[in-house]
N, C-alpha and C positions, 0 to 999 in steps of 0.2 A: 471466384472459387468458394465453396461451402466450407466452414470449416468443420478439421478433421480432427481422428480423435488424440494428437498431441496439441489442439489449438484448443481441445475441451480441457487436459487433464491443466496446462499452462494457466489456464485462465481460473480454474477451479485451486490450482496451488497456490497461485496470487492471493485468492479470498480466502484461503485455510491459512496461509503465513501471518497475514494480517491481523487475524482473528486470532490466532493461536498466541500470536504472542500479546495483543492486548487484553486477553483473558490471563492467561496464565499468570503476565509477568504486572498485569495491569501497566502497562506502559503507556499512559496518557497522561495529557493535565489539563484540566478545567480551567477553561481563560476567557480572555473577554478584551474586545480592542474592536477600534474604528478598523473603518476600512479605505484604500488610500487609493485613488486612479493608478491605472497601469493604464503604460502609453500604448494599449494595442487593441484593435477591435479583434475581439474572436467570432468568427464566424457572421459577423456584421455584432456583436452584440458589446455594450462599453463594459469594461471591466473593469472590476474594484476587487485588490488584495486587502488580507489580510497579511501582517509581518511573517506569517506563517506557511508551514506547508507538512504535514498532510491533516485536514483534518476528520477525526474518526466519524464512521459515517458508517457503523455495525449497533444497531439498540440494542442488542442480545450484552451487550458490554456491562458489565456490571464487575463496583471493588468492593471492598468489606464498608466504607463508609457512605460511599456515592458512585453511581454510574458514570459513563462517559455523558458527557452532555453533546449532544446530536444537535446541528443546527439544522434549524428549518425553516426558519423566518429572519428575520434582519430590523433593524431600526432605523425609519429615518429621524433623522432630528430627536430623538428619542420616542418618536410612534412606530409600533411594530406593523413590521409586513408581510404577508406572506404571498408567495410567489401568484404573480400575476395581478397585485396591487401595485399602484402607482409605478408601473414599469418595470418592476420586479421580477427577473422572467428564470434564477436557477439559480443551483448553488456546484460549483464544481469543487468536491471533497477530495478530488487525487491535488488538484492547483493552491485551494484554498483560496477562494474566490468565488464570487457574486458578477452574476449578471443583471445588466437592466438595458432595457429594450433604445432608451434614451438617456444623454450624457445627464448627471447628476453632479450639482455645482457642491462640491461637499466643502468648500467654505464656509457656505450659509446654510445647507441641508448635511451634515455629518449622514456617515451609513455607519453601523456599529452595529454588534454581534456578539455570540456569545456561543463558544464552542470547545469541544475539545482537540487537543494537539496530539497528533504521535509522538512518541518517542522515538519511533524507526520509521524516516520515510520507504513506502515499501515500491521497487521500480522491475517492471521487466526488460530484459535488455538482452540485447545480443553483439555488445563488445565486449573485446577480450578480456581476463583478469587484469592483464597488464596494464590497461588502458587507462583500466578504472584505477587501480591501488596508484600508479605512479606515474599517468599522466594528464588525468584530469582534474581540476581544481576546481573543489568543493568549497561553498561557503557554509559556514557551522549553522545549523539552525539560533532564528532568533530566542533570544530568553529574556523573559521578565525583566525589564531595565534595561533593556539595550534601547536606542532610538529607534522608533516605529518609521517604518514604510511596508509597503506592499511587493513583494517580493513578484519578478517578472516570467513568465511561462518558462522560458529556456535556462532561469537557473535551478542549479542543482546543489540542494542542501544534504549535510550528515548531521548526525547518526542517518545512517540509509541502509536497505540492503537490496540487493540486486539481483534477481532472477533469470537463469537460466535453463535453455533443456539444452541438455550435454549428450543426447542421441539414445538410440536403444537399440535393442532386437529382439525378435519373435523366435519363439521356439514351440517345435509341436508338442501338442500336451493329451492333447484326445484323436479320436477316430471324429470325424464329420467336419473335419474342419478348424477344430478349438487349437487355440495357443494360447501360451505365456510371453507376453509381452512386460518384455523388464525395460524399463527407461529411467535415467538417470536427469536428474536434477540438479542445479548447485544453487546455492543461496552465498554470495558474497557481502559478509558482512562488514560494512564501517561505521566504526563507533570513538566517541571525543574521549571515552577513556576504558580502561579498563573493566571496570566493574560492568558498564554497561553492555561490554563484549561479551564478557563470561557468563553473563547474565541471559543472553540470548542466546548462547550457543550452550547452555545448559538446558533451556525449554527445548529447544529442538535436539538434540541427542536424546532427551525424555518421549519423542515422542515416537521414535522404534516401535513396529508394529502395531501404531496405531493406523484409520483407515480416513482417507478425504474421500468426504463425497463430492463428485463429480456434477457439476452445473450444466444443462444446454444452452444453446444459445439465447431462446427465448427464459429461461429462468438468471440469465445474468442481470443485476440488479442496476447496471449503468449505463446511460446511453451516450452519445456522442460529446453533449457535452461536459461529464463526469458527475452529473446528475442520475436523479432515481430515477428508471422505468417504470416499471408495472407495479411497484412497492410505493403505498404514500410512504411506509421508509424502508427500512431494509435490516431485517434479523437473522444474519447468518445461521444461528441455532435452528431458526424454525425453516429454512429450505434447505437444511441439510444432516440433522437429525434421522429422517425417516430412510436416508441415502444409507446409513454407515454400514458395513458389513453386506452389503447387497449388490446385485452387480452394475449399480448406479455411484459404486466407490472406486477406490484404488488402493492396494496395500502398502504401508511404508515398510519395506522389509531391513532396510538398514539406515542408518546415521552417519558419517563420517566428519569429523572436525581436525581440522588442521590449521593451527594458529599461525599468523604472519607476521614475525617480529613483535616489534614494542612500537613507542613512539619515535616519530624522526627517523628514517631510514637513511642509513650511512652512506655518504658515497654513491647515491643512485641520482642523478640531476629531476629538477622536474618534481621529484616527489609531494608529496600531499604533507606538511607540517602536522605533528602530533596527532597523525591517526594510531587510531589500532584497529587490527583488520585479522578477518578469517574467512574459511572457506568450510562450508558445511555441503555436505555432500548427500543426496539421498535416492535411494534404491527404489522405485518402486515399482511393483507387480501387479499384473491382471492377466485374470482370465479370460479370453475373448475369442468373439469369431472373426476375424477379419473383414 
């Protein structure tokens, strides 16, 4: 099936969340770490993590002292590479990991890098709130000084937030066909504490009637294996700039935030240890033909 246009606005709200909050809030950090085998071939291709996971992979990223630092090359043994050098063959920024076409004995040949980190992994998903706040168990992202490894495809780090489409409806709006297509969103946020909660779910209530521009398929900037497409890199400001306000957008007509508890949730089994968590909610509208 081709996709349609809530698999455009999903995919389009993914790279507006992402972006929005590592501009606004600048939520990243410049770092730098070997890279450590992960026991699984992706796709035939060997894998090597970094302790990390997500890392940014928008150049338009820019703080008051320094940008996000974009990886694009890798080190062996301390010689840089860039992909399709000595087996080199991608970098997947949702995993936080490197590929190479053959196994790399990093006893004697280290792979090392230098990147920035999110501060929110950003996930689309479509299990329930419940699943996520109180019955799946998150490992806290690594930090500075903790013992390095390379974390594995199927785990799931916090601070995170979690995307959803929560359904919509069309209503006629013109003569020929036109409607208002209102669809609802949620972003479920988790975060290790406080400040970082309030902190995100402060940029996104700010962002009320602002407009996302809307990506096609062919202008999405990742391809199968969470590498660049058609972009040697990838500037969300500059493919989607010339979108806003146009009917290559979508309007954010409202905000909703509803906070969940504190830390440690009383009396519920199962739960997740010293999160905090919310649920942000967003309205959004277009005008369309069907």
């Amino acid at each position: 099936m081709i996709p349609q246009f809530d698999n455009t606005v999903m995919s389009s709200f993914y790279l507006w969340v992402d972006h929005t909050l590592l501009k606004k809030g600048q939520a990243f950090t410049n770092y730098g770490s070997l890279f450590y085998p992960v026991n699984n071939l992706y796709q035939g291709y060997h894998t090597y993590g970094s302790p990390f996971r997500q890392f940014v992979a928008d150049s338009s990223i820019t703080g008051d002292d320094f940008g996000a630092n974009v990886i694009n090359e890798v080190y062996l043994d301390g010689v840089e590479k860039e992909r399709t050098e000595s087996n080199f063959t991608g970098i997947n920024y949702g995993q936080g990991q490197v590929y190479f076409t053959s196994s790399v004995d990093t006893a004697s040949t280290p792979i090392s890098g230098n990147y920035a980190i999110k501060d929110f992994n950003i996930f689309l998903t479509n299990e329930t709130e419940e699943r996520l706040l109180f019955e799946t168990q998150f490992t806290i992202s690594n930090r500075i000084g903790v013992s390095a490894t390379g974390l594995p495809p199927d785990s799931l780090t916090y601070p995170a937030i979690f995307l959803k489409n929560m359904g919509g409806t069309n209503e006629p709006f013109a003569f020929g066909g036109e409607e208002q297509t209102d669809l609802r969103t949620r972003a479920i946020v988790i975060a290790d504490n406080q400040f970082m909660l309030d902190a995100a779910c402060s940029i996104f209530r700010d962002t009320s009637k602002d407009y996302i521009g809307l990506l096609s398929t062919s202008e999405m900037p990742f391809n199968n294996l969470g590498d660049f497409t058609n972009y040697s890199n990838y500037n969300y400001t500059g493919i989607t700039n010339s979108k806003i306000g146009t009917n290559d957008s979508i309007f954010i007509d409202n905000v909703n935030i509803s906070k969940i508890g504190g830390a440690s949730f009383a009396g519920i089994n199962n739960v997740n240890p010293n999160i905090y968590s919310a649920l942000v909610d967003f309205e959004l509208k277009k005008i369309r033909t069907p």
